[in-house]
C-alpha positions as CSV (number, residue, x, y, z in Angstrom):
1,X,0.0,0.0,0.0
2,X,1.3,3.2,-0.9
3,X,3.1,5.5,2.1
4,X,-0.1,8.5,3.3
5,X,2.3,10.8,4.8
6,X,5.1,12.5,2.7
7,X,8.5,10.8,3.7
8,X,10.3,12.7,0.5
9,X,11.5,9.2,-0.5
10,X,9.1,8.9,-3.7
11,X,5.6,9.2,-4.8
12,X,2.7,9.6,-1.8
13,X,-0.8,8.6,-2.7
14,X,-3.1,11.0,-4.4
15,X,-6.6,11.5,-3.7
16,X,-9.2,10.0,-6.3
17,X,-11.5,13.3,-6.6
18,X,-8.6,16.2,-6.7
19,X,-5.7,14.6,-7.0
20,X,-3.6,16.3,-4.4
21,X,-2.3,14.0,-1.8
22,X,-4.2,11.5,0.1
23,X,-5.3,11.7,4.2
24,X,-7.2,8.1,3.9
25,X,-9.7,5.9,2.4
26,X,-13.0,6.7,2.6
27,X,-15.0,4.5,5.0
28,X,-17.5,3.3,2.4
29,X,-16.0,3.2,-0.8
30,X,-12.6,3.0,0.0
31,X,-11.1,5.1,-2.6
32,X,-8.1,7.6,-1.3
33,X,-9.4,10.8,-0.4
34,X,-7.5,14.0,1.0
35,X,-9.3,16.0,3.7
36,X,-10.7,18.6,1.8
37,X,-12.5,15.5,-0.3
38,X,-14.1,13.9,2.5
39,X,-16.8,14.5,5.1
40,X,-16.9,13.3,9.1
41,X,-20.1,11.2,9.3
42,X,-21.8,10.1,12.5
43,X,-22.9,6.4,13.1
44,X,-21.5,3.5,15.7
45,X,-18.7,5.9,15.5
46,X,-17.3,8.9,13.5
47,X,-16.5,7.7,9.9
48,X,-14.6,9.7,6.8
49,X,-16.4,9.4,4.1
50,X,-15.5,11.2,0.3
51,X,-18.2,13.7,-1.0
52,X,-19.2,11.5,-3.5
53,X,-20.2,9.0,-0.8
54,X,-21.7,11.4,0.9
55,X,-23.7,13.1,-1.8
56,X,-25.7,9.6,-2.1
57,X,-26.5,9.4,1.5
58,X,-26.0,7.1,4.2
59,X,-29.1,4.9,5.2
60,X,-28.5,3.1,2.1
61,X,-27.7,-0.1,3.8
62,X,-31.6,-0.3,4.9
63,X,-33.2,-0.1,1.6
64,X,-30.7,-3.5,1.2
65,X,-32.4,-5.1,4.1
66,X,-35.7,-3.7,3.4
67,X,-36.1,-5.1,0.0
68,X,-34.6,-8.6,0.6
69,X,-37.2,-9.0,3.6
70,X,-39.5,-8.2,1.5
71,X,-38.0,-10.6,-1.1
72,X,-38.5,-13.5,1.7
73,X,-42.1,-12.8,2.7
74,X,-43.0,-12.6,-1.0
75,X,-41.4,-16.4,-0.8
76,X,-42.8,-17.2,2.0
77,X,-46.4,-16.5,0.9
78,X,-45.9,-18.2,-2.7
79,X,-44.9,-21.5,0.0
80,X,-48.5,-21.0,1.5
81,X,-49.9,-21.0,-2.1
82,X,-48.4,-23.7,-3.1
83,X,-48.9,-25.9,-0.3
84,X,-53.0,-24.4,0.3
85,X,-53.3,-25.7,-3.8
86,X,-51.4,-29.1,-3.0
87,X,-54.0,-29.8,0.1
88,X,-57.4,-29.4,-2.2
């Protein structure tokens, strides 16, 4: 992995919106951001995250869960169907 912090001993890692040089990844993404790139987010802790990240918002993860529960109960009732046919 390449070096964050400027050691004058060869290239440091650039940041993938600006290009100048890198403070960390970004906690969802994990593209090389510098600080000017990146917001502080609040969650189970305080996270960096890029603007780009940021910009598409952070509850994302539920909509994930959301929709494969709903994926299951869909199943679930074409089960009951299936077996409420299979018993006539």
């Amino acid at each position: 992995m390449p070096s964050l912090i400027p050691t004058g001993d060869g290239p440091t890692a650039r940041c993938a919106i600006c290009g100048a040089a890198a403070a960390g990844p970004c906690a969802r993404c994990k593209k090389l951001v510098c600080a000017d790139c990146c917001e502080l987010v609040q969650g189970a802790g305080t996270f960096a995250v890029c603007t780009r990240c940021a910009r598409k918002g952070t509850d994302l993860g539920w909509v994930t869960v959301l929709g494969w529960l709903a994926v299951v109960i869909v199943a679930l009732g074409g089960i009951a169907g299936l077996l409420y046919l299979a018993r006539r």
